[in-house]
Every structure is written in C-alpha cells, then in structure tokens.
BABA-758723 format. One line per 3 residues: their letters; for each residue z, y, x of N, C-alpha, C, O. Coordinates in Angstrom, 2 decimals. Layout:
! BABA-758723
a> Z,Y,X,Z,Y,X,Z,Y,X,Z,Y,X  ... .
This chain:
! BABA-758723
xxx> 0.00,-1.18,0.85,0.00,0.00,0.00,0.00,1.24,0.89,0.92,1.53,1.66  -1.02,1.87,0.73,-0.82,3.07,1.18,0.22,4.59,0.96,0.74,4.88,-0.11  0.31,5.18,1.88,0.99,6.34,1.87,0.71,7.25,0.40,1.79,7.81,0.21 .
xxx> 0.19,7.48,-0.22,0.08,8.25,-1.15,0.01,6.96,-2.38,-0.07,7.43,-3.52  0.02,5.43,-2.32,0.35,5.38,-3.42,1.50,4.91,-3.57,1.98,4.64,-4.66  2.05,4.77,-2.49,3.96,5.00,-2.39,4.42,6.17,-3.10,5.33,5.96,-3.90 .
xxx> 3.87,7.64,-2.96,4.09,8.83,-2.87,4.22,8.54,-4.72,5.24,8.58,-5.40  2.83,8.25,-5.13,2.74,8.08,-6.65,3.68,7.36,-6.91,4.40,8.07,-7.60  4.12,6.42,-6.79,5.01,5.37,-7.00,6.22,5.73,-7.21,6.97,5.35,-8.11 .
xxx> 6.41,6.46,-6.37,7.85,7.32,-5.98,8.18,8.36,-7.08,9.27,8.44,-7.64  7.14,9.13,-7.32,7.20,10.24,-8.39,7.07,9.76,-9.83,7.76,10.37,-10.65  6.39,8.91,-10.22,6.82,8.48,-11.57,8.21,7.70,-11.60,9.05,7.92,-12.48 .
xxx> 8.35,6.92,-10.74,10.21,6.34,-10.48,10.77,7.44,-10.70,11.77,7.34,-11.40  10.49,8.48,-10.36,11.48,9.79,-10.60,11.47,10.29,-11.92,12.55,10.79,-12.25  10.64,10.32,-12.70,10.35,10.84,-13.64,10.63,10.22,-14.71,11.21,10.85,-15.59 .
xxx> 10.35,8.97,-14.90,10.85,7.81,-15.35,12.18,7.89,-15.60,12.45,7.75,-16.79  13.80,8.19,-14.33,14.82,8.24,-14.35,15.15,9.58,-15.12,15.78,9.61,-16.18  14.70,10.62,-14.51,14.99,11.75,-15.31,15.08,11.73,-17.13,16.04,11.95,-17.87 .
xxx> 13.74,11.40,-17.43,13.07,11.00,-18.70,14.32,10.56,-19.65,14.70,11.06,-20.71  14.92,9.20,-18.75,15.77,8.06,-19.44,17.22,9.44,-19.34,17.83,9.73,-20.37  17.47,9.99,-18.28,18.88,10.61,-18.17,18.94,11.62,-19.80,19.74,11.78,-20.72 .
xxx> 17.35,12.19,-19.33,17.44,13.49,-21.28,17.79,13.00,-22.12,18.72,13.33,-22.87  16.64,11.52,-22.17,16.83,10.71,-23.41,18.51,10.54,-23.93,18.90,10.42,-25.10  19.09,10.56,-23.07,20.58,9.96,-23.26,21.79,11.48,-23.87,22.69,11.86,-24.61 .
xxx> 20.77,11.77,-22.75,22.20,13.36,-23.06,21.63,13.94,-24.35,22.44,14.51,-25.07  20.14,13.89,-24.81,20.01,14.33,-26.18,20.54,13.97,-27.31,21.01,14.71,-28.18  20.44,12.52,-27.29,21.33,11.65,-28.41,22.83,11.77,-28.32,23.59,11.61,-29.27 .
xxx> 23.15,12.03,-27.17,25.48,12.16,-27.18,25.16,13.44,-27.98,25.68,13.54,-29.08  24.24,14.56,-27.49,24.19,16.37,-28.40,23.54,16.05,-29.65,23.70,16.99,-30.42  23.04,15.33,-30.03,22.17,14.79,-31.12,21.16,16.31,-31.17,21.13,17.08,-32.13 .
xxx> 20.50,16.45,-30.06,19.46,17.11,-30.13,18.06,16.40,-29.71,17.98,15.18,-29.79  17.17,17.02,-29.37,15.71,16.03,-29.52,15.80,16.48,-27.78,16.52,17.38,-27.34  14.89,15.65,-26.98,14.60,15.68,-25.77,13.37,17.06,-25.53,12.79,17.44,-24.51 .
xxx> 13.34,17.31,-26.24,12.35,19.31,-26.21,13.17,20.10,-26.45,13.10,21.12,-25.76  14.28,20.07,-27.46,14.97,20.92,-27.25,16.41,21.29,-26.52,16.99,22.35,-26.28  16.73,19.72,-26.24,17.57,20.26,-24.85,16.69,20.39,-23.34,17.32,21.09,-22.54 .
xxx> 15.68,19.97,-22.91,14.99,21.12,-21.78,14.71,22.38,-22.31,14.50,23.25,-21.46  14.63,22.76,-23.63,14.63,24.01,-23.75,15.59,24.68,-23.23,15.60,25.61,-22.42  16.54,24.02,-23.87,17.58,24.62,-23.77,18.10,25.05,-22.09,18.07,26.22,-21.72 .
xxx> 18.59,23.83,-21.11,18.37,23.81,-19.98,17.24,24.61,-19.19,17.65,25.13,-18.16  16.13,24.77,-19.45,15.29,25.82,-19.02,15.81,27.14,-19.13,16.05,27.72,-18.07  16.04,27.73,-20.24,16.40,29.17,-20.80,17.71,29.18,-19.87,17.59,30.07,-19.03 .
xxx> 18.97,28.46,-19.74,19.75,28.61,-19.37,19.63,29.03,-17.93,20.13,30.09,-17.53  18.92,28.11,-17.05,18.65,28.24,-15.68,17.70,29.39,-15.60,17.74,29.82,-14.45  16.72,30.18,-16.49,15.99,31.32,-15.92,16.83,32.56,-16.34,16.73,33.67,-15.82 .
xxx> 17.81,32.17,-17.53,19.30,33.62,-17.37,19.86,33.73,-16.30,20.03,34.87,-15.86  20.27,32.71,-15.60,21.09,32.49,-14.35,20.36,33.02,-13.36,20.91,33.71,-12.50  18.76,32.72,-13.34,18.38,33.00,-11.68,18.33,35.04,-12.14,19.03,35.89,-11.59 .
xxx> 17.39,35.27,-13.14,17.04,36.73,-13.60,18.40,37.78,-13.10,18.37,38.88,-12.54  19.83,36.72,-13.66,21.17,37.61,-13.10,21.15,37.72,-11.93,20.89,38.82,-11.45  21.44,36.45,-10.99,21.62,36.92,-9.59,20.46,35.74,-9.08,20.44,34.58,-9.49 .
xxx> 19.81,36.14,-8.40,18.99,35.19,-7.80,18.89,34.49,-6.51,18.90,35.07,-5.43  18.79,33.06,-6.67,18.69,32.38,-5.23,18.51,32.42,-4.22,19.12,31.96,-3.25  17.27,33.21,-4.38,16.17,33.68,-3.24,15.69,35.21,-3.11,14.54,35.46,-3.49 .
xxx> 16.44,36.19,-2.63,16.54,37.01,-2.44,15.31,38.03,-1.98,14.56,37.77,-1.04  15.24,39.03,-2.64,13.39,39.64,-2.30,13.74,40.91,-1.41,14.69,41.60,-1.76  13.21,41.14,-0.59,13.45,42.50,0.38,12.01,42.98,-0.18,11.20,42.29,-0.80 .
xx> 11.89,44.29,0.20,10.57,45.10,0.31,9.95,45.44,1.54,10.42,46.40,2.16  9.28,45.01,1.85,8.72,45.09,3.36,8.09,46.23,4.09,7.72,46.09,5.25 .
C-alpha cells in the first residue's frame, strides 16, 4: 500500500471516529448531529472573534 493510500486510510479512520463521537453526544443532548456542529461551530468562531489564537500584526 502506498503512501497516500495509507494517508486516505488514515483520514476516513478519522472521520469515521469523529462521526461516531457526534453521533453519541447528540443523542445524550437529544439534538440532531447538524445541529450540535452548529452549535460547536458558532461557539468556537465567538471564542476565536473575542480573543484570537493567532495574533495579526500590521506590517
């Protein structure tokens, strides 16, 4: 198997796990798996907009 279809291999394994983790935490919130990444999305772009990670200078 080559290097990139390890790479593929690797990234749906990931995605796959993630997938199964929403699936789970949606049903304990009894929300749908779109609307808790909504939710999680919105939350994390309030957070960065307040103070942000990665800091911008003007050059």
């Amino acid at each position: 198997m080559g290097r990139r279809a390890t790479i593929q291999k690797n990234r749906k394994a990931c995605a796959m796990l993630v997938w199964n983790h929403l699936k789970k935490m949606a049903n304990v919130m009894g929300k749908t798996i779109y609307q808790l990444k909504h939710q999680l999305s919105s939350k994390y772009l309030v957070c960065e907009l307040k103070d942000p990670t990665i800091k911008m200078t003007v050059v």
